[in-house]
TIVO-2410 file (N, C-alpha, C; in nm, 3 decimals):
# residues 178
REC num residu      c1      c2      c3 atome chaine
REC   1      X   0.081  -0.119   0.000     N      A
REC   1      X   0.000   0.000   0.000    CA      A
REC   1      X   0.086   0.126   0.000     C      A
REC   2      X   0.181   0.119   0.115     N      A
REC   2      X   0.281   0.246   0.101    CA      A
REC   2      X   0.343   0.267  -0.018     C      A
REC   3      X   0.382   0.125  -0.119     N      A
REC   3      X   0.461   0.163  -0.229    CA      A
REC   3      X   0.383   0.205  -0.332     C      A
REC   4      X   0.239   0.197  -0.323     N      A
REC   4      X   0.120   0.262  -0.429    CA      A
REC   4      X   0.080   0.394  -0.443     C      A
REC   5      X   0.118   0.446  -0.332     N      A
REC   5      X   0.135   0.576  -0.279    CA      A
REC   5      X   0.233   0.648  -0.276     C      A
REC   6      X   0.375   0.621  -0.266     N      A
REC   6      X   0.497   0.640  -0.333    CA      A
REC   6      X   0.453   0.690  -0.494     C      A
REC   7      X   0.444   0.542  -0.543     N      A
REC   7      X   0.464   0.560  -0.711    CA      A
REC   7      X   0.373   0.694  -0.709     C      A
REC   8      X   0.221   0.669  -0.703     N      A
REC   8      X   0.146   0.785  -0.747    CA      A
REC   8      X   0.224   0.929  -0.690     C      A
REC   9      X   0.247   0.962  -0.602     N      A
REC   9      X   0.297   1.078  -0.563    CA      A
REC   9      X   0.375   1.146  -0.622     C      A
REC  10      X   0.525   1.008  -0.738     N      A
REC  10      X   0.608   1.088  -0.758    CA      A
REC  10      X   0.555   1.102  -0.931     C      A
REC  11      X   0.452   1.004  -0.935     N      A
REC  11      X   0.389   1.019  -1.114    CA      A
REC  11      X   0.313   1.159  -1.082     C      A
REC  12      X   0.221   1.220  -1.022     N      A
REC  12      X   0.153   1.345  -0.961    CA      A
REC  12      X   0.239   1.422  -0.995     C      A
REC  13      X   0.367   1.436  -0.887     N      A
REC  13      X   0.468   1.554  -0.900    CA      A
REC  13      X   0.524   1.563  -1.025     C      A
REC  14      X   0.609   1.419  -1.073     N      A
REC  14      X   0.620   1.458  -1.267    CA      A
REC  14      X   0.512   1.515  -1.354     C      A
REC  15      X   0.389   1.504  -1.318     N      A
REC  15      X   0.320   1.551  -1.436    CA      A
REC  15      X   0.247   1.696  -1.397     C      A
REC  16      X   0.285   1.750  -1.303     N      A
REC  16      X   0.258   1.904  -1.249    CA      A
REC  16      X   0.348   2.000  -1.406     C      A
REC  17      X   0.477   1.974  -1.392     N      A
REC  17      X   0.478   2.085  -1.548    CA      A
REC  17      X   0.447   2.086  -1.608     C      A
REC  18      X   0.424   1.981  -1.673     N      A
REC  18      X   0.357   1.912  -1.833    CA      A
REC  18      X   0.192   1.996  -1.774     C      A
REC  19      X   0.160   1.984  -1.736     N      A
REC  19      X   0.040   2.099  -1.664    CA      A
REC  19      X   0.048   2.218  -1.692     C      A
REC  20      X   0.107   2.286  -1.603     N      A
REC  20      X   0.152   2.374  -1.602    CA      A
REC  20      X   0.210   2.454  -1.743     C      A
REC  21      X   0.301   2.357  -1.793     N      A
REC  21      X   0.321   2.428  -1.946    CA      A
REC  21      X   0.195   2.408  -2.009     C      A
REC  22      X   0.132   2.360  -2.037     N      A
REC  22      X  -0.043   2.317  -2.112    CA      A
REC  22      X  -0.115   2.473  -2.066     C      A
REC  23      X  -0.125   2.452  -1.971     N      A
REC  23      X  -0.147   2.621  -1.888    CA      A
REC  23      X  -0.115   2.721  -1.992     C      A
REC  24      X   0.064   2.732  -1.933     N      A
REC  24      X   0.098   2.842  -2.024    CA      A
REC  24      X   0.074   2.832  -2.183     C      A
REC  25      X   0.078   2.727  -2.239     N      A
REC  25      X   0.082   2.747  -2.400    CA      A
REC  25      X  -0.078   2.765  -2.373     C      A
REC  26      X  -0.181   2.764  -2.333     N      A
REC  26      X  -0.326   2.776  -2.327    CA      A
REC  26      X  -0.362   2.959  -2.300     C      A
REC  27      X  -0.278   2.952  -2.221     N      A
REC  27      X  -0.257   3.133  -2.157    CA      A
REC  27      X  -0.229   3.207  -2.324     C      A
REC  28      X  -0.064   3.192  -2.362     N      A
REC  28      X  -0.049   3.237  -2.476    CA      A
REC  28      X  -0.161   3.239  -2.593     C      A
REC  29      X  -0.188   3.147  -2.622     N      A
REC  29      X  -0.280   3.126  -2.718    CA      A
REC  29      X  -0.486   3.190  -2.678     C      A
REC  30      X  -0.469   3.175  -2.542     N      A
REC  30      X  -0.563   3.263  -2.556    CA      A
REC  30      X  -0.551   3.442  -2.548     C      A
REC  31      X  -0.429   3.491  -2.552     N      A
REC  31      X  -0.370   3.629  -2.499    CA      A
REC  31      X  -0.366   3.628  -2.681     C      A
REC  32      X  -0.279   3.581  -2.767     N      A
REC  32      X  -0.324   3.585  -2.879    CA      A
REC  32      X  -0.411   3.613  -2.983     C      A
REC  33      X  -0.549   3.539  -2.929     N      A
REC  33      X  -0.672   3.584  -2.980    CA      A
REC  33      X  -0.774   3.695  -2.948     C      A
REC  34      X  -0.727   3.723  -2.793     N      A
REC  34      X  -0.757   3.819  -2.765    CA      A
REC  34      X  -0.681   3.954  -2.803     C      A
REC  35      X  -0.587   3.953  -2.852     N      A
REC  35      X  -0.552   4.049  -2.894    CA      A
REC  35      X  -0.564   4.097  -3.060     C      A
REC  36      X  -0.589   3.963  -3.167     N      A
REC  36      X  -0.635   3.946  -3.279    CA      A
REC  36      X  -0.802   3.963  -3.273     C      A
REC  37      X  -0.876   3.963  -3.142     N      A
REC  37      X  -1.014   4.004  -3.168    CA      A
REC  37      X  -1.001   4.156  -3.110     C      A
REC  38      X  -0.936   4.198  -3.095     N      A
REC  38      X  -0.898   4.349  -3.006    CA      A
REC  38      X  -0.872   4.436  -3.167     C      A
REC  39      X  -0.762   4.360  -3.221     N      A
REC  39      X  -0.742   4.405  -3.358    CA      A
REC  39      X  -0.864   4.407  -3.466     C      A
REC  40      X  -0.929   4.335  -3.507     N      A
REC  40      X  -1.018   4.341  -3.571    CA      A
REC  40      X  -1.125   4.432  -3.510     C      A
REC  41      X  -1.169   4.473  -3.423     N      A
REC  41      X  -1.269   4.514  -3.326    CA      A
REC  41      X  -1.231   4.668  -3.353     C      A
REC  42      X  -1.122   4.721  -3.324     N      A
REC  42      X  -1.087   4.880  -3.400    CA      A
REC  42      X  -0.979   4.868  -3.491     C      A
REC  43      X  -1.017   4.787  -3.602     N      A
REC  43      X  -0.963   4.783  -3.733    CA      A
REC  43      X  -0.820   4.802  -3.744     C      A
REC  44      X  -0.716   4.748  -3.644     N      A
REC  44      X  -0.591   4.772  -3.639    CA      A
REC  44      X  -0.524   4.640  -3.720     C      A
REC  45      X  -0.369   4.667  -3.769     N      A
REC  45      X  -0.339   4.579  -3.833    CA      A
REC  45      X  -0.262   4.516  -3.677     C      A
REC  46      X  -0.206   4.389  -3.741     N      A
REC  46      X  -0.109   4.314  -3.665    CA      A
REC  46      X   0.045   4.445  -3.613     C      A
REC  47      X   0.058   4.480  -3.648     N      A
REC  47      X   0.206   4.563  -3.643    CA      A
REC  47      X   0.169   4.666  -3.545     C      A
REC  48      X   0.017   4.727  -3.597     N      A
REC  48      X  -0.005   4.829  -3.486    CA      A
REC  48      X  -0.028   4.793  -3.365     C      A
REC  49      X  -0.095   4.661  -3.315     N      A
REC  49      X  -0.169   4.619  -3.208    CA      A
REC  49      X  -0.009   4.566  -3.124     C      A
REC  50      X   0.059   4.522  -3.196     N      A
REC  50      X   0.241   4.494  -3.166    CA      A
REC  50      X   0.272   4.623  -3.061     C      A
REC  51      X   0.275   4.749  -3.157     N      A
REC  51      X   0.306   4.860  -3.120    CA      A
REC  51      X   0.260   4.911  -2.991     C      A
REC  52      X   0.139   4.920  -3.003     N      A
REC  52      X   0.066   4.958  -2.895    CA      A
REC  52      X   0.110   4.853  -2.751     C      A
REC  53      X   0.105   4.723  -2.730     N      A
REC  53      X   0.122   4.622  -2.645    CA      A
REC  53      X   0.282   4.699  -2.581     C      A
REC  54      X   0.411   4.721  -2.654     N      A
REC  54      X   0.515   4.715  -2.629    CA      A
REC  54      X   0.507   4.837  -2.573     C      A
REC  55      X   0.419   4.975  -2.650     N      A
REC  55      X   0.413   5.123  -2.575    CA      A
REC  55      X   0.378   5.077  -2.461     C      A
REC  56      X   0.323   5.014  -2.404     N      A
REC  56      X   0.174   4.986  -2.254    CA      A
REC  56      X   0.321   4.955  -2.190     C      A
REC  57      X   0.393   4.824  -2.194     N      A
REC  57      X   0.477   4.764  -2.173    CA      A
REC  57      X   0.631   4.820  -2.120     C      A
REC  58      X   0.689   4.914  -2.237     N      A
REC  58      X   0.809   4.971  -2.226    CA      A
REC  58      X   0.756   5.183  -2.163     C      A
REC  59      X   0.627   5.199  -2.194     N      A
REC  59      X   0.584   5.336  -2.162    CA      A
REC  59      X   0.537   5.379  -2.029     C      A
REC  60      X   0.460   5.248  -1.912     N      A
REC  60      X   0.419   5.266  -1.857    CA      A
REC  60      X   0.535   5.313  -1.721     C      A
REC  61      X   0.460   5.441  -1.657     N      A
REC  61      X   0.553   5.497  -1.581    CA      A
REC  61      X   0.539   5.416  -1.433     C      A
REC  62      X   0.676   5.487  -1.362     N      A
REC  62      X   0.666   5.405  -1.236    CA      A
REC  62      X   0.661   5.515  -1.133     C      A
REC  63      X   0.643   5.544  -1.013     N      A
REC  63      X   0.611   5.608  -0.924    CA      A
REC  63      X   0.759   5.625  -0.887     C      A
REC  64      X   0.828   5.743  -0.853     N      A
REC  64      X   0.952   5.772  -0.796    CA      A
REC  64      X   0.914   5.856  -0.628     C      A
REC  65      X   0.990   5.771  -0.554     N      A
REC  65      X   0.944   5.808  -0.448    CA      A
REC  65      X   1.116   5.816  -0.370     C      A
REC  66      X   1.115   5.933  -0.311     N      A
REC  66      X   1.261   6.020  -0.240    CA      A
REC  66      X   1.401   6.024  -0.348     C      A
REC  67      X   1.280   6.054  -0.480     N      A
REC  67      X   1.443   6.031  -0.597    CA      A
REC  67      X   1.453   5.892  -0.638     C      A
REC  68      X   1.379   5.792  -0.577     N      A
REC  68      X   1.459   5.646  -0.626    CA      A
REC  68      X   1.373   5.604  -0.665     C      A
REC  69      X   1.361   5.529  -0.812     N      A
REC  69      X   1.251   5.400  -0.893    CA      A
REC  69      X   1.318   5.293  -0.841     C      A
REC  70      X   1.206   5.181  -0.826     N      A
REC  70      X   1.227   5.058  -0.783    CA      A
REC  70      X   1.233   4.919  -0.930     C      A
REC  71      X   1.311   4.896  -0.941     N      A
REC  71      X   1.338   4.795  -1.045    CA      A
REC  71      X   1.255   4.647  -0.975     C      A
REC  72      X   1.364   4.622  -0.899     N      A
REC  72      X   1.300   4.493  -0.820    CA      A
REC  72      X   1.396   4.486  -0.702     C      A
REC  73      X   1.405   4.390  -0.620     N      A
REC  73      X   1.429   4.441  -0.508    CA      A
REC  73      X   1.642   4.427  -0.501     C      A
REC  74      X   1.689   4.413  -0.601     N      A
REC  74      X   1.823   4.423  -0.599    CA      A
REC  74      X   1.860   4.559  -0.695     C      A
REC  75      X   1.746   4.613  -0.712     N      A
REC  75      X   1.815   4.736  -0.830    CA      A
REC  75      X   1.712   4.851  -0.802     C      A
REC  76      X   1.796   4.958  -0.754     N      A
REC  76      X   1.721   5.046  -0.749    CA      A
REC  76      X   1.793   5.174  -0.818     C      A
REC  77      X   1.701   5.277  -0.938     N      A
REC  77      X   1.759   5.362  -1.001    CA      A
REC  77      X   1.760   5.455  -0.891     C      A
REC  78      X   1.847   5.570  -0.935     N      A
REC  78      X   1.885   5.708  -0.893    CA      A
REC  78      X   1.829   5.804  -0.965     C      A
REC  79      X   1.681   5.819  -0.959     N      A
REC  79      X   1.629   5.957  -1.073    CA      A
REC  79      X   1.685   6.074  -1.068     C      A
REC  80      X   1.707   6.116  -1.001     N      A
REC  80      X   1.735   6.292  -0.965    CA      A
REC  80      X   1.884   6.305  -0.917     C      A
REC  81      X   1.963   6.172  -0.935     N      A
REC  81      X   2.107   6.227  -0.932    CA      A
REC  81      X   2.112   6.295  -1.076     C      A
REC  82      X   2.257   6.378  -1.044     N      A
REC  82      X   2.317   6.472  -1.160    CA      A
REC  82      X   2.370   6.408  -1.257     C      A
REC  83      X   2.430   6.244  -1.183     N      A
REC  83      X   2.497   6.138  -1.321    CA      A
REC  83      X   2.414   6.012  -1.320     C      A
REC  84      X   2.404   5.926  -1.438     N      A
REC  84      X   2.346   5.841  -1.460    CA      A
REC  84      X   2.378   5.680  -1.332     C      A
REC  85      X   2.294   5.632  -1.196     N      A
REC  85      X   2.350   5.624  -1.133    CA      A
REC  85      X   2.241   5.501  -1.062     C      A
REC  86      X   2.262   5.381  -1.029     N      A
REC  86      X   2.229   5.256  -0.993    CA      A
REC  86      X   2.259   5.219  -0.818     C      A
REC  87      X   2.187   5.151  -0.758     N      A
REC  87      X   2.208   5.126  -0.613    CA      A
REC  87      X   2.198   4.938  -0.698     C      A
REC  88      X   2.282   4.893  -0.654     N      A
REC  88      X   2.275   4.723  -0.679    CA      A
REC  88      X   2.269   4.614  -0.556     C      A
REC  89      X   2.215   4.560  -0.506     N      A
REC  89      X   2.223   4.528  -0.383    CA      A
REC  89      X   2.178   4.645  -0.278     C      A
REC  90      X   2.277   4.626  -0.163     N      A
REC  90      X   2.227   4.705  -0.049    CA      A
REC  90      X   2.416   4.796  -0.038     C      A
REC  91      X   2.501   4.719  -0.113     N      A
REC  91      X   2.650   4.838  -0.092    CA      A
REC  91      X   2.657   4.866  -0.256     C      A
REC  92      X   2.630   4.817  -0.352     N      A
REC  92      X   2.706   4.811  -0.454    CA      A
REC  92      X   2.636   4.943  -0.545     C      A
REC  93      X   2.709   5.038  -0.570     N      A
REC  93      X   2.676   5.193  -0.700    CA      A
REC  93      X   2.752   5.183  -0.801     C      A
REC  94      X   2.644   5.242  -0.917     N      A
REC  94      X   2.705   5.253  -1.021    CA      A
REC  94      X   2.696   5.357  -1.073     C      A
REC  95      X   2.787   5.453  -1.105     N      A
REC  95      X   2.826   5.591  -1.096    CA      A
REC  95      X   2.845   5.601  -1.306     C      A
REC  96      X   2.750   5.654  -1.361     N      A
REC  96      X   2.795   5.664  -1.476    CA      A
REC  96      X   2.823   5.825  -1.577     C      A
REC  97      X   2.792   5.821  -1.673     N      A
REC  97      X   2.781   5.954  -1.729    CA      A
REC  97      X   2.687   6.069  -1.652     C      A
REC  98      X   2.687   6.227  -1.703     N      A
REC  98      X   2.632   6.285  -1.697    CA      A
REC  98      X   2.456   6.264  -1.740     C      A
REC  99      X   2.352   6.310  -1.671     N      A
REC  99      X   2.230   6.305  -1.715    CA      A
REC  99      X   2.242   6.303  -1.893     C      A
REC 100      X   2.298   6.429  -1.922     N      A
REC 100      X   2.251   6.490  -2.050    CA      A
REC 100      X   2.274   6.353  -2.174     C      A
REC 101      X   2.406   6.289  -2.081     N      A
REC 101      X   2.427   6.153  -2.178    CA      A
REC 101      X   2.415   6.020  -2.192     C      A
REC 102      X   2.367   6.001  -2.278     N      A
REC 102      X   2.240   5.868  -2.280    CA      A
REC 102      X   2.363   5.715  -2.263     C      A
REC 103      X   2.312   5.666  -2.170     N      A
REC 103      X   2.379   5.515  -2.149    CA      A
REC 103      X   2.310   5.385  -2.157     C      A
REC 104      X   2.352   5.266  -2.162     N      A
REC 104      X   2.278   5.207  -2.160    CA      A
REC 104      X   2.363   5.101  -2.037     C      A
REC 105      X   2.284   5.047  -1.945     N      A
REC 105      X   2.357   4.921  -1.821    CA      A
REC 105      X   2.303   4.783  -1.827     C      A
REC 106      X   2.313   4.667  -1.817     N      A
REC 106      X   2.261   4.577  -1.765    CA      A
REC 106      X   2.363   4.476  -1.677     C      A
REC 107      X   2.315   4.460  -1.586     N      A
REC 107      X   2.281   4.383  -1.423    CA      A
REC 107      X   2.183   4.281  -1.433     C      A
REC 108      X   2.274   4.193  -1.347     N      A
REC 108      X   2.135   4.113  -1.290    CA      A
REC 108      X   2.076   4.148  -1.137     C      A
REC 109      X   2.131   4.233  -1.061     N      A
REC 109      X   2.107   4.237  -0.947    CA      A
REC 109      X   2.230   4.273  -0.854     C      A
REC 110      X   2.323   4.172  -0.912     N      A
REC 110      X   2.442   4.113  -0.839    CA      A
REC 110      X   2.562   4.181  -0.927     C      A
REC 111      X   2.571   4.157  -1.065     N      A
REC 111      X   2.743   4.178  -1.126    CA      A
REC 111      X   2.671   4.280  -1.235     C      A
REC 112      X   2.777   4.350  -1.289     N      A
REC 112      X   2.734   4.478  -1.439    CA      A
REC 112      X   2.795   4.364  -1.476     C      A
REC 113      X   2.744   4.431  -1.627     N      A
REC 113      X   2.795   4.344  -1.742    CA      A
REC 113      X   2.951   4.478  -1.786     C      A
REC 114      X   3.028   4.433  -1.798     N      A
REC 114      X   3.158   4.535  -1.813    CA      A
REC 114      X   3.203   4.498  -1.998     C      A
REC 115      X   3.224   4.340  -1.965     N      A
REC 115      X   3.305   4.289  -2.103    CA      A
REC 115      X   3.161   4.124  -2.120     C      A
REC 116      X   3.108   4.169  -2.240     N      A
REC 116      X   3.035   4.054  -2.265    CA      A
REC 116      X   3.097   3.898  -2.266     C      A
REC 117      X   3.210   3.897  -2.303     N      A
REC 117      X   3.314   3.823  -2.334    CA      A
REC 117      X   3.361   3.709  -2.186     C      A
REC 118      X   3.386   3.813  -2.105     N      A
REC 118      X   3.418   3.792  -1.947    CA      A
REC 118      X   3.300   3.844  -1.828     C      A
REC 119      X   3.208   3.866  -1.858     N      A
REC 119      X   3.079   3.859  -1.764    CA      A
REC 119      X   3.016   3.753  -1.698     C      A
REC 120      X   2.978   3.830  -1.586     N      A
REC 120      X   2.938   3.724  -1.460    CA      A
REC 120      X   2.797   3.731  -1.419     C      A
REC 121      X   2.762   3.802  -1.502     N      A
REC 121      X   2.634   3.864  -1.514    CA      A
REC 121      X   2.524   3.717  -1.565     C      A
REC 122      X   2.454   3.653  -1.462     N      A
REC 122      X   2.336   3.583  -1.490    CA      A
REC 122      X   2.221   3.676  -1.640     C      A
REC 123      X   2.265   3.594  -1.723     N      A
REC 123      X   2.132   3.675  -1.838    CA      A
REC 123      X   2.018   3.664  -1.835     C      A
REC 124      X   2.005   3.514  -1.742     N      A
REC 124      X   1.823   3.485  -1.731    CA      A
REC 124      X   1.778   3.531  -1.654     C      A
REC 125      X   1.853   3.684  -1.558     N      A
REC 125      X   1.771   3.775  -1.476    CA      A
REC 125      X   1.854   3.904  -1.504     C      A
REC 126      X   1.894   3.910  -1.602     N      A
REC 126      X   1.976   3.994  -1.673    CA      A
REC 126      X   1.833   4.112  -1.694     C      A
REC 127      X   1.854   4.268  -1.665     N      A
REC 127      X   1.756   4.356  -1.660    CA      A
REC 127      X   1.881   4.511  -1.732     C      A
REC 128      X   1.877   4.570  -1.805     N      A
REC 128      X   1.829   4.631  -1.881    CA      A
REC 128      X   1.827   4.748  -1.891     C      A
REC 129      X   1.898   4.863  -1.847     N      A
REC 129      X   1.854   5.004  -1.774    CA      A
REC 129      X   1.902   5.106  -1.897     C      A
REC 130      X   1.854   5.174  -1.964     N      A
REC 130      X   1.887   5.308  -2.094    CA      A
REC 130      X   1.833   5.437  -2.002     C      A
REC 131      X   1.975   5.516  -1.993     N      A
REC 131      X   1.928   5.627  -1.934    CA      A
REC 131      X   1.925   5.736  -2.056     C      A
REC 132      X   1.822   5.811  -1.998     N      A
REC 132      X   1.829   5.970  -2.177    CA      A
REC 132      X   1.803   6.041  -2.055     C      A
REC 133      X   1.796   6.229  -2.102     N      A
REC 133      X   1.779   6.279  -1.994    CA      A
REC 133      X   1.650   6.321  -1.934     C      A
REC 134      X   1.608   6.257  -2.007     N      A
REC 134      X   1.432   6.286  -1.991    CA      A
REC 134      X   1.345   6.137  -1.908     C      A
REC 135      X   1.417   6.050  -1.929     N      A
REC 135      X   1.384   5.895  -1.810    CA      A
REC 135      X   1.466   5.816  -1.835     C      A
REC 136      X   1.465   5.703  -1.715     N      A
REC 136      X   1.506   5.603  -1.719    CA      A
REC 136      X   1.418   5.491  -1.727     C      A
REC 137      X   1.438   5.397  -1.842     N      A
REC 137      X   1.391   5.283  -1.867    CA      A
REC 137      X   1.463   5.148  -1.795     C      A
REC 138      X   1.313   5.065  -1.813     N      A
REC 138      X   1.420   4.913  -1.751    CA      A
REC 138      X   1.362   4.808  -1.880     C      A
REC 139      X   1.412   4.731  -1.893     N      A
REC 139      X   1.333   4.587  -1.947    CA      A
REC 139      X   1.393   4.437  -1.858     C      A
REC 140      X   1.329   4.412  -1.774     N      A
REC 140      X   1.346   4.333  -1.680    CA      A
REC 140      X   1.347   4.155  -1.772     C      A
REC 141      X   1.440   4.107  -1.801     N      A
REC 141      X   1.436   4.014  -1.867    CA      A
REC 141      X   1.391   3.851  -1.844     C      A
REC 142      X   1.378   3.869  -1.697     N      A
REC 142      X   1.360   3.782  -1.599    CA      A
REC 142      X   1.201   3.737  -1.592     C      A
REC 143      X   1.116   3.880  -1.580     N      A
REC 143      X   0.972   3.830  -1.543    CA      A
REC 143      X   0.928   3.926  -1.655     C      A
REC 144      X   1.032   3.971  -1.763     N      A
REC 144      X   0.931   4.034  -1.870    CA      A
REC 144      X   0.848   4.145  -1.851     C      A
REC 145      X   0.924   4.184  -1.770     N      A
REC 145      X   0.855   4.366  -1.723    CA      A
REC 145      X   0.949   4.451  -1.778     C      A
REC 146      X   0.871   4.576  -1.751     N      A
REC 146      X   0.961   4.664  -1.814    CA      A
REC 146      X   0.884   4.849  -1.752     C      A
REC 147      X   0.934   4.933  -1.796     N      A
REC 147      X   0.874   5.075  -1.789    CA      A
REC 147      X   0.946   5.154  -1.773     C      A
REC 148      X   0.946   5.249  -1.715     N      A
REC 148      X   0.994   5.386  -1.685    CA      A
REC 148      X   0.990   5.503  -1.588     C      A
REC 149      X   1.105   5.552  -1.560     N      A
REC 149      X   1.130   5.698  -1.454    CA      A
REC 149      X   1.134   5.812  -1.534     C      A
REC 150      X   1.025   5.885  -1.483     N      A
REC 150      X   1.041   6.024  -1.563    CA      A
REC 150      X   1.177   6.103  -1.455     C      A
REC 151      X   1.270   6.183  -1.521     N      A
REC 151      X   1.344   6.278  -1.446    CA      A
REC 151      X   1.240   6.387  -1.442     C      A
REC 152      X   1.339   6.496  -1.354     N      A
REC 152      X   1.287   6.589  -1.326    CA      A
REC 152      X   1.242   6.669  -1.529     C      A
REC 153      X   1.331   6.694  -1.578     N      A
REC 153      X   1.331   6.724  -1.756    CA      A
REC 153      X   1.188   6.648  -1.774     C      A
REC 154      X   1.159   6.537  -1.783     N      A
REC 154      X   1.079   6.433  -1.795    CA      A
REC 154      X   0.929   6.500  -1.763     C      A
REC 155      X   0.966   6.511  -1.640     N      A
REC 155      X   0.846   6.566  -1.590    CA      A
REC 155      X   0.789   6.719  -1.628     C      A
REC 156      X   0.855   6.757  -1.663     N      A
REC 156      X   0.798   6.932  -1.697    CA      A
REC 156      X   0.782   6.933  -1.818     C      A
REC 157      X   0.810   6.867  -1.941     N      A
REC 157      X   0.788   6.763  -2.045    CA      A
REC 157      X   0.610   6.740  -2.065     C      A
REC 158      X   0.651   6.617  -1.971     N      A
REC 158      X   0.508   6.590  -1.932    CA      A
REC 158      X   0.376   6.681  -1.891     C      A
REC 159      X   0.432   6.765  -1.761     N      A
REC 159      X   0.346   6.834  -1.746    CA      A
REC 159      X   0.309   6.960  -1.852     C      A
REC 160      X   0.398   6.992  -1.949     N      A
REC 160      X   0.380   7.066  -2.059    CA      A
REC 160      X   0.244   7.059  -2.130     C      A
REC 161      X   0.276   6.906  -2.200     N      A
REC 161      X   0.207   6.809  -2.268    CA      A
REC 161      X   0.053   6.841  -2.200     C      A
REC 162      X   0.018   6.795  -2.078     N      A
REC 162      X  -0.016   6.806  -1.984    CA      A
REC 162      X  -0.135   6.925  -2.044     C      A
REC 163      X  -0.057   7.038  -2.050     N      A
REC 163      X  -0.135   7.167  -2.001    CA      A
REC 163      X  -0.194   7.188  -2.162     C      A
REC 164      X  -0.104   7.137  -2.290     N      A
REC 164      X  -0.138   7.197  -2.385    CA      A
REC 164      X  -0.295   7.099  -2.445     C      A
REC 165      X  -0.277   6.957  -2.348     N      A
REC 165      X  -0.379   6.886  -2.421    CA      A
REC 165      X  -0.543   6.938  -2.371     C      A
REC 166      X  -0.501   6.990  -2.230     N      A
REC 166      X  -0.617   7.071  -2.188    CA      A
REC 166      X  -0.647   7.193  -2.229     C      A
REC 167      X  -0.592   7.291  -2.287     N      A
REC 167      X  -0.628   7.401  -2.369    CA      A
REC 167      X  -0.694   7.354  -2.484     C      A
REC 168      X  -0.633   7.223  -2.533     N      A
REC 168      X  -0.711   7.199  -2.680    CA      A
REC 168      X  -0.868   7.172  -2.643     C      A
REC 169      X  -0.844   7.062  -2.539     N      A
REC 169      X  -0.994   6.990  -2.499    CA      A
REC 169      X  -1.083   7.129  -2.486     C      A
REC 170      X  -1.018   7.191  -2.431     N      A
REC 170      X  -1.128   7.357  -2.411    CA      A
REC 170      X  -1.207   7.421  -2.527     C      A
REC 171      X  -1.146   7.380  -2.620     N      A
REC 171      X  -1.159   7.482  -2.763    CA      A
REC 171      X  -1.260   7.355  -2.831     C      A
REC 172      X  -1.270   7.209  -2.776     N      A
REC 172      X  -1.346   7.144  -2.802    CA      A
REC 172      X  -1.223   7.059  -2.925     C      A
REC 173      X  -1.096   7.077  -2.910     N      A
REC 173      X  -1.032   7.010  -2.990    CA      A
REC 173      X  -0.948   6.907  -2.975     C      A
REC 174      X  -0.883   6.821  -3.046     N      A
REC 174      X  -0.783   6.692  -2.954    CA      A
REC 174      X  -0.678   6.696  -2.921     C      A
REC 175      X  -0.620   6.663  -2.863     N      A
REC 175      X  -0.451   6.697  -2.793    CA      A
REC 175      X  -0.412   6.680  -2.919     C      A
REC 176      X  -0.279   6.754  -2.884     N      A
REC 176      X  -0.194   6.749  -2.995    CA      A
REC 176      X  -0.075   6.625  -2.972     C      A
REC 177      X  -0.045   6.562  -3.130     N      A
REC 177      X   0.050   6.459  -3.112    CA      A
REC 177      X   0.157   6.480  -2.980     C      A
REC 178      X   0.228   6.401  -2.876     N      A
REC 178      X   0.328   6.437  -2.882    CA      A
REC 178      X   0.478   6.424  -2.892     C      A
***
């Protein structure tokens, strides 16, 4: 009896991924159609509905709170320093260019990537950071997130945008591109 219970337990536990992936390829494929009935529904092609998914994705902003965006819990940006500038862990900074000049970093948490060649850098949590002087982006490679820190530039930008789309709405007209 105990060894019938054995077997089944460890046949159960083998067949939990095979599940689980069925899941996910079921997930995909229904995220798929829903987005091909999303497309047809306001007459978008495939490329635009692409577009739009990756804007939501790579556009959506993040809340900066005492100067610092939160990546995940080993990476935290530096918005409102003067140079392009990373907290990694709880000792480790990364001190780079001036705001005005655009960089690009990736980390996993733990090591920069310095020399692709000689990196220690885990890629399958390998994340992603492009600074411009107007935000900082992430693309988190790990759980497939991604978004953005407006800087201070960023923000008055924004709030520009902001003010001019409400003058239009006034006049009864539509924001302007921006």
């Amino acid at each position: 009896m105990r060894w019938r219970a054995g077997v089944w337990l460890v046949l159960f536990c083998l067949g939990l991924p095979a599940v689980a992936a069925e899941n996910k390829a079921q997930k995909k494929l229904d995220l798929y159609l829903a987005l091909q009935l999303f497309a047809h529904t306001h007459d978008m092609t495939d490329n635009e509905v692409n577009t739009l998914y990756m804007d939501a994705l790579l556009n959506g902003e993040g809340l900066v709170k005492g100067g610092i965006g939160v990546v995940n819990k080993n990476i935290h940006i530096v918005v409102n320093s003067p140079v392009n500038e990373v907290i990694i862990g709880k000792k480790k900074y990364w001190r780079g260019a001036p705001v005005a000049q655009p960089e690009v970093l990736i980390t996993d948490g733990v090591s920069i990537l310095k020399n692709s060649g000689k990196s220690k850098v885990d890629m399958s949590k390998a994340v992603l950071l492009i600074f411009s002087q107007d935000d900082v982006r992430f693309l988190n490679l790990s759980d497939y997130s991604g978004g953005r820190y407006l800087r201070r530039s960023g923000w008055l930008k924004a709030a520009a945008a902001e003010k001019a789309c409400q003058a239009q709405a006034e006049k009864g007209q539509p924001c302007p591109p921006l």
